[in-house]
N, C-alpha and C positions, 0 to 999 in steps of 0.2 A: 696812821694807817692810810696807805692810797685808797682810791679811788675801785678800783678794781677789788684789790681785800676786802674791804668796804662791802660792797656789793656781794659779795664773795659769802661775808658774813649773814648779811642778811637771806638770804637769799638758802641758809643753813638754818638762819630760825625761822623762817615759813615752812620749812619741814622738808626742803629738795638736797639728795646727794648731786655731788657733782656729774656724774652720768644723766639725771635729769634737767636741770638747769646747774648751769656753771658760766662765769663770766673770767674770758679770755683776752692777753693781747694782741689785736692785730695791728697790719703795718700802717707806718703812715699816724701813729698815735691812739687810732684809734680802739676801741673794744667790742668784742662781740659774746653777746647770749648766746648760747646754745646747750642742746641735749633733746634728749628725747620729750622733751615737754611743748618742745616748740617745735610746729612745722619748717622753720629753715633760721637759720643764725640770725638777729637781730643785730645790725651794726651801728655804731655811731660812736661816738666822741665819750671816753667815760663816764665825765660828769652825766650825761644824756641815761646813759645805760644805768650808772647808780640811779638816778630820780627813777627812771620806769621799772625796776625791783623795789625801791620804797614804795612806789605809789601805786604799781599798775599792774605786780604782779601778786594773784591771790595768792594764799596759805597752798600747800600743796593737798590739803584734804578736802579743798573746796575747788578746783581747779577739775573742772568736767573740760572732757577731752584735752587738746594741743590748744597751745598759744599761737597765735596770728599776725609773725611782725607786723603787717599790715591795719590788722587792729590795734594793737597798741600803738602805733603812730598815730592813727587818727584820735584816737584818745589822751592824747598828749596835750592836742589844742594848739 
């Protein structure tokens, strides 16, 4: 499974349809999060974007308001 299914996957047992968070290809190799759970596309390099859906993104029942690329960058470390 890539990277992106991957993420894809998970990202479906936290509990989000693809209209809410969904992880997409963009150019250049890269991937972007998006949907309605996040204030604007999170981009970066796959491997990047699967870690922050394992690690950084809650459950969707626990997830008060949007998500914050910006937040989750700096939580990255």
């Amino acid at each position: 499974m890539d990277e992106l299914a991957a993420a894809n996957e998970v990202l479906r047992e936290k509990g989000y349809g693809e209209r809410h968070l969904g992880v997409h290809p963009a150019p250049g190799g890269r991937a972007l999060l998006k949907g309605d759970r996040i204030v604007a596309p999170f981009s970066d390099e796959a491997a990047t974007i699967l870690r922050v859906v394992r690690e950084l993104v809650p459950p969707a029942a626990e997830l008060k308001g949007q998500l914050r690329p910006a937040e989750l960058r700096a939580r990255m470390g």
